[in-house]
N, C-alpha and C positions, 0 to 999 in steps of 0.2 A: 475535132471536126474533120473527117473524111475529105482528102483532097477534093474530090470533086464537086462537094458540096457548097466548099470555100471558093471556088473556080465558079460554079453558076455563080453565087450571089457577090461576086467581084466582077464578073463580066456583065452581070445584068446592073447596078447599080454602083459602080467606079464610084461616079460623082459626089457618091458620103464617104468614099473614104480620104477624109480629110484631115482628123487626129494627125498633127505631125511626130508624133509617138510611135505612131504603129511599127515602124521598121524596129523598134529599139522593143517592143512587148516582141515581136516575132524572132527578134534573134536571143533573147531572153529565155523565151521558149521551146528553142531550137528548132521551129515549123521551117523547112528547107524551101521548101514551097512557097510560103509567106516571103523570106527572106529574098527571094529568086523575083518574086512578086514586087514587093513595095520597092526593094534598092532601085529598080530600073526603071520605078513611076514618077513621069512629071509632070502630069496631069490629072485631076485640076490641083494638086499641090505633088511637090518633092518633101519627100518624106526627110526629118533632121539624121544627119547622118553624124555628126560631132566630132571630128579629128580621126583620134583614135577609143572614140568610149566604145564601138560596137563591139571591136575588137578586143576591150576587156569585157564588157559583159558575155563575151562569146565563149571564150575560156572560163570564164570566172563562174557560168553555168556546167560550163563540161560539152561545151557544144561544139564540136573540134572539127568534127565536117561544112558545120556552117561559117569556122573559124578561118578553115580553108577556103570556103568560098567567095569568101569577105576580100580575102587579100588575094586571089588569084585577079578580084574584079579588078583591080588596081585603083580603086577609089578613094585608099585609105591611106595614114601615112605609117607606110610600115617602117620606120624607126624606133615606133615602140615597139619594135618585137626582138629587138636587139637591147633599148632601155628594161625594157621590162619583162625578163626574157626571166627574172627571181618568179614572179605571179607564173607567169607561164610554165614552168618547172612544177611549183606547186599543186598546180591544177591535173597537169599530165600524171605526174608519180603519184598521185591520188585518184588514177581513175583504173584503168585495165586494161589488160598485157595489147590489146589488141590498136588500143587509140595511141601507148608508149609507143610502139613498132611502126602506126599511121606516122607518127610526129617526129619521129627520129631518122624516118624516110627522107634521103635529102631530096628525091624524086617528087617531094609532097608541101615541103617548107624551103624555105631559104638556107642554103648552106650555114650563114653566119647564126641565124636561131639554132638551126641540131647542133653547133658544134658548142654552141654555150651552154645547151640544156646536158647535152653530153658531157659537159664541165662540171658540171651539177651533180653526177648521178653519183658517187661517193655521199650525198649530202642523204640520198635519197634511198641507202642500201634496202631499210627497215621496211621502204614500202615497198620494193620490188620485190624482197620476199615473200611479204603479206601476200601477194598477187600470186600465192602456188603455182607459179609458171618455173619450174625448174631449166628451160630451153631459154628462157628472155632473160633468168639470171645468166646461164652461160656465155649469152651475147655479151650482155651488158656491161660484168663483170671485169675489171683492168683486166689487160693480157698479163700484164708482167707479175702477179701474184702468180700464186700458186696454186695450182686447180682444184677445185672440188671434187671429193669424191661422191657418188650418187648416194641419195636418199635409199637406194635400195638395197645398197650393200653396208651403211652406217648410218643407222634409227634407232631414237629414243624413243621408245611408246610410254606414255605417262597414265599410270591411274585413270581409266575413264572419268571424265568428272559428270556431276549432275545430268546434263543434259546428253550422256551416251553416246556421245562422239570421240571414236575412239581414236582419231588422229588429230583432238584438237591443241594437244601438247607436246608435235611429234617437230623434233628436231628437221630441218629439211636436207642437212648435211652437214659436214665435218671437213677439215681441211687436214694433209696429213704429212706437212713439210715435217720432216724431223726437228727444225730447229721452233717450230710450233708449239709439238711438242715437247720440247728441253725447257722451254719458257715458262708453258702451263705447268707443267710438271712443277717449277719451285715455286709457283705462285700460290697452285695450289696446297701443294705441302706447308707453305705459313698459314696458310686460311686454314687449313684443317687443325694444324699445333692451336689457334687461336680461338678456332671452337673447342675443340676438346678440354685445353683449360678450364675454360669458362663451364663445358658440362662436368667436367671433374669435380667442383664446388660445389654442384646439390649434392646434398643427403635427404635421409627421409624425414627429417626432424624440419624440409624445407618446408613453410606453409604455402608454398607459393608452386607446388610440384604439379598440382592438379590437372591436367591436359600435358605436361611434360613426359616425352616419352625420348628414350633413347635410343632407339630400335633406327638400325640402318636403313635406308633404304635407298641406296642407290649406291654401284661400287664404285672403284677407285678411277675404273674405267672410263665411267659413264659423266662421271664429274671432270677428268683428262679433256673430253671433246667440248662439255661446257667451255674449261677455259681456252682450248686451242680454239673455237670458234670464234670467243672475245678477242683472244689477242691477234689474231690472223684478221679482224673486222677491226678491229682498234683505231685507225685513222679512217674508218668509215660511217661504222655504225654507233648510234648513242647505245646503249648496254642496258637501256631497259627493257626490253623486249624480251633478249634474254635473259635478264633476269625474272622476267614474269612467266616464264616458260616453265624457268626452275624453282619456283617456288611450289607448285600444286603435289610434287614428288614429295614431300614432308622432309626431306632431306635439309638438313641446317651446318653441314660443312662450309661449303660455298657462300654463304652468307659474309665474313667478314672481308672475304676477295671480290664481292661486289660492293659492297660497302664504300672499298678503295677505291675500285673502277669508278663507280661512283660521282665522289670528291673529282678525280681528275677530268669530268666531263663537263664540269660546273664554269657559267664562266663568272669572272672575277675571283672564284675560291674564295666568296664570301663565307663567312656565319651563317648569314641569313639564308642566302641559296642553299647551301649546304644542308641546314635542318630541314628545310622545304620540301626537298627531294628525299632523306628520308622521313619525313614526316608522308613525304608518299608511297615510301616503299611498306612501312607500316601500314599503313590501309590496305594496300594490294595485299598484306599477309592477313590482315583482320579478313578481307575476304576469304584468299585462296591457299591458304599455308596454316601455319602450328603455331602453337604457344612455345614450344622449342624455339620455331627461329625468331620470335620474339625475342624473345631474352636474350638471345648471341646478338640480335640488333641492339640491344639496351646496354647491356654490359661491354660489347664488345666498343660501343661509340665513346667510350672515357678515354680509349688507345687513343680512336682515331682524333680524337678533341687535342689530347696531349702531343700528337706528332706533327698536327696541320696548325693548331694555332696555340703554342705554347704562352705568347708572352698575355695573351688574354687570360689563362689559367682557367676555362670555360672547366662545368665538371656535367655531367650527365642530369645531376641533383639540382643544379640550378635552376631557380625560377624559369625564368629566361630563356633557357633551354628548354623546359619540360613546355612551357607554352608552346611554343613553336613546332615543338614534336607533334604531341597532341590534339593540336588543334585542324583546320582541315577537313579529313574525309571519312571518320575512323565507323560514325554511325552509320552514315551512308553505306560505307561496305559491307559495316555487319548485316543491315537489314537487306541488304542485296544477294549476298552469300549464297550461293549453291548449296556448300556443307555447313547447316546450321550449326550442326555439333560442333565442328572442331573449328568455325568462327564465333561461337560462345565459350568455347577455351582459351581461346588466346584474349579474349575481352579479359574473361574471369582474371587473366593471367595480368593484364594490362591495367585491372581496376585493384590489383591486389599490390601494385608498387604507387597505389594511390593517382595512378593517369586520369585527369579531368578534360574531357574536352569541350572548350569555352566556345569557339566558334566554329564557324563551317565556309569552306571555300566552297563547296557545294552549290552551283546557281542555282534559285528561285525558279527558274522555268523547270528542274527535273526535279524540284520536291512538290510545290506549289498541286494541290488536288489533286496528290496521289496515295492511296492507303497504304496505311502499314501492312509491309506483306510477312516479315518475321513469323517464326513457330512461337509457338505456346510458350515454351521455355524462355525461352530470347525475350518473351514478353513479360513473363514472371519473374526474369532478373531484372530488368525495369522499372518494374514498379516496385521491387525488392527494396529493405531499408542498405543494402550491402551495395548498393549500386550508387557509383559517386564518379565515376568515368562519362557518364550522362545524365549530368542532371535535368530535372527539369526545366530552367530556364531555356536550355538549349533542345528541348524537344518543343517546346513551343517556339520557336524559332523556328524548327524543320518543318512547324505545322503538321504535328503528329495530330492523327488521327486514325479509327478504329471504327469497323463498322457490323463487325461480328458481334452480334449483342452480348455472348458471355464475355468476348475479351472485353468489348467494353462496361462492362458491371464491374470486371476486375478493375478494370483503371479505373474506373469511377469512385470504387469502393475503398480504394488502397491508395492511389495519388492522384487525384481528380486534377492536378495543379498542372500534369504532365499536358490536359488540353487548355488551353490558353482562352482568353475569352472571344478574340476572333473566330479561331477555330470551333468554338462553341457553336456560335451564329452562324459559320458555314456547314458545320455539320447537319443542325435546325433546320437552314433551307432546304440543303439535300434530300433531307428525312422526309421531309414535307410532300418536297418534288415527288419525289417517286415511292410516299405513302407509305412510307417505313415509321409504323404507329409503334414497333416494339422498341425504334431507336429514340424515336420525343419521348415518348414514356419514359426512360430511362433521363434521358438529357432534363427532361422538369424534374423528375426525382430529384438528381444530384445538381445540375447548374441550375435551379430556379434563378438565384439570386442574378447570375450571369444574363442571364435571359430576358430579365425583368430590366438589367439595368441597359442593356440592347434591345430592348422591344420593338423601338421605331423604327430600327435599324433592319430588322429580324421582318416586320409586316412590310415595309417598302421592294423586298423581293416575293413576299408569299401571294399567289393568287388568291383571289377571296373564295374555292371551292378548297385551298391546302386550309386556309384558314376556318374554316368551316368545320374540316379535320378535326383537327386541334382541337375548336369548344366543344366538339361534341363527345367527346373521348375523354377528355382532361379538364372541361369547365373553363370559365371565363382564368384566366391566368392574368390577364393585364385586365 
């Protein structure tokens, strides 16, 4: 609503604004206007003002101007901004270089808030990078490390991915203490001895070679800066960032030196944590990486099992293990993949060491009535008898479904089981809805039975002109 507009109809009719709410919906909303308005009204009601709740739903939206103006009124009690000064960090280092530099202004906040949130910003390296402000990392930055050198004199450019953004994998700098690099340097010399092994072991007699490629891609150099960047950020940064940086290069050197890095970021250096995170880094390679650095993750975690928790005797093979690896995000990435290809190679690669993924950490609100976007092949390995990394069970769970009539005759034809019976009945209504007589054709073809045993279910959403549809095309069914 247009100030002015909100201004007549609050000067001509005050007397309804009575919701004792309103201050708490306008500062939610960040309306400055509103906020400037209701805080100062006490006629015919004072709006609830709560302690200090304004002042977290003020942050807690991103509304940093009206956060400021909350507390400049002095109406509030600003000792939560010293308690709760964790929310307040959170909020700020997730927003932009411009509201950081507002809030870190001692001219704008309370000295005793910047200097905690300033306490914080080590916690917060990964997002002030995000923020490609190369001047706000300088500020920001401890004094007492060692300087960066500029993104324009030391850049990785990565393979354009999918979407043709040729700096979306571009390193933003390098750090170039020598003693950085003497560090990197043997760290990565054991990561490398540890891949190489491990690719020393294929032959062609591997049956498991298929998308395995040995081809370098990336020098000795370029891998140097990966680890000096890690270790020079080591008490700041969490290391998966960069490592997700480094994966889209197809390079699988570095793999078992993240692996490491890894484990020691975990906290307790559980099992369980520990499988967790690479049970994640797995999926980010089913997306964005090889069926190469697959297997230096597979093979190479029996080391890292034997040195971090010997007296368990854990082995890569175990049940127990393999669950936990596999379970999580692995479909989700594939069907999301930029490069279909070479994230149907490392599945291929992942279903050939018998990898079964039973569950999905994946929430329901980003699968829940969204279609399968996969290629044709991705799909044909699916319904494939060779596909055992995804079974059905667990695609009815994701709520697979398919709306492209040939793909779906394929699935219909060859694992009709892959769509579940709910999904049956929400695909029916769909069809209905928006008169897609070539997808109910198909769905009474092949789920009659499905359909017949959900009917009541199936007409309590259909209008009586979808339903109308239906008899006139396909005959009485129920």
């Amino acid at each position: 609503m247009p100030d002015s507009t909100f201004l007549a109809l609050y000067n001509n009719f005050r007397l309804h604004f009575t919701d004792r709410h309103l201050l708490e919906y306008a500062v939610k909303n960040g309306n400055m206007l509103m906020v400037q308005t209701f805080l100062h009204q006490t006629h015919p009601v004072q709006f609830k003002r709560g302690g200090h709740q304004l002042l977290k739903d003020a942050v807690s939206n991103g509304s940093f101007e009206v956060f400021k103006y909350l507390i400049d009124s002095g109406l509030f009690d600003n000792q939560w901004l010293v308690d709760g000064y964790s929310n307040i960090a959170y909020n700020v280092f997730n927003s932009t270089p411009s509201i950081v530099r507002m809030v870190l202004d001692p001219n704008n906040f309370p000295k005793d808030l910047v200097d905690k949130l300033i306490s914080l910003i080590p916690v917060y390296v990964n997002n002030i990078f995000d923020m490609n402000d190369e001047s706000l990392v300088i500020e920001l930055m401890p004094s007492e490390l060692p300087a960066f050198k500029s993104h324009q004199q030391q850049r990785i450019t990565a393979p354009a991915p999918a979407h043709n953004d040729p700096n979306a994998y571009e390193l933003p700098f390098a750090p170039h203490d020598e003693f950085f690099i003497r560090l990197s340097r043997e760290l990565i010399a054991k990561s490398m001895n540890s891949a190489q092994s491990i690719l020393a072991r294929m032959d062609d007699n591997d049956s498991r070679l298929d998308g395995i490629t040995l081809t370098d891609s990336m020098s000795d150099e370029d891998r140097l800066q990966y680890g000096c960047v890690r270790e020079y950020l080591r008490k700041y940064e969490h290391p998966y960032q960069l490592m997700r940086h480094y994966l889209p290069f197809g390079d699988c050197m570095l793999i078992p030196y993240f692996m490491d890095v890894l484990y020691h970021t975990i906290d307790g250096k559980t099992i369980e944590s520990y499988t967790l995170v690479i049970s994640r880094m797995l999926a980010d390679i089913v997306e964005v990486g090889t069926a190469t650095q697959t297997r230096i993750v597979y093979e190479h975690l029996d080391a890292i099992l034997l040195e971090h928790y010997p007296e368990q005797s854990y082995k890569t093979n175990d049940q127990y293990i393999r669950d936990r690896l596999f379970g999580g995000e692995l479909y989700h990435s594939f069907i999301i993949s930029k490069n279909s290809v070479k994230s149907l190679e490392v599945v291929k690669y992942l279903n050939s060491i018998k990898a079964i993924q039973k569950s999905t950490l994946v929430g329901h609100w980003t699968i829940w009535d969204s279609e399968y976007t996969g290629t044709l092949p991705m799909l044909e390995f699916l319904i494939s008898q060779d596909n055992i990394i995804f079974p059905s069970s667990l695609l009815v769970k994701m709520r697979f479904k398919v709306f492209k009539p040939s793909w779906l005759e394929l699935v219909l034809k060859n694992k009709p089981d892959m769509i579940g019976p709910e999904m049956s009945m929400v695909m029916a209504n769909l069809a209905a809805a928006s008169g897609r007589l070539d997808i109910l054709n198909l769905l009474l073809e092949y789920k009659m039975d499905t359909l017949k045993e959900h009917s009541n279910h199936i007409l309590d959403y259909w209008t009586p002109w979808q339903c109308c549809i239906v008899g006139l095309f396909f005959g009485s069914l129920w």
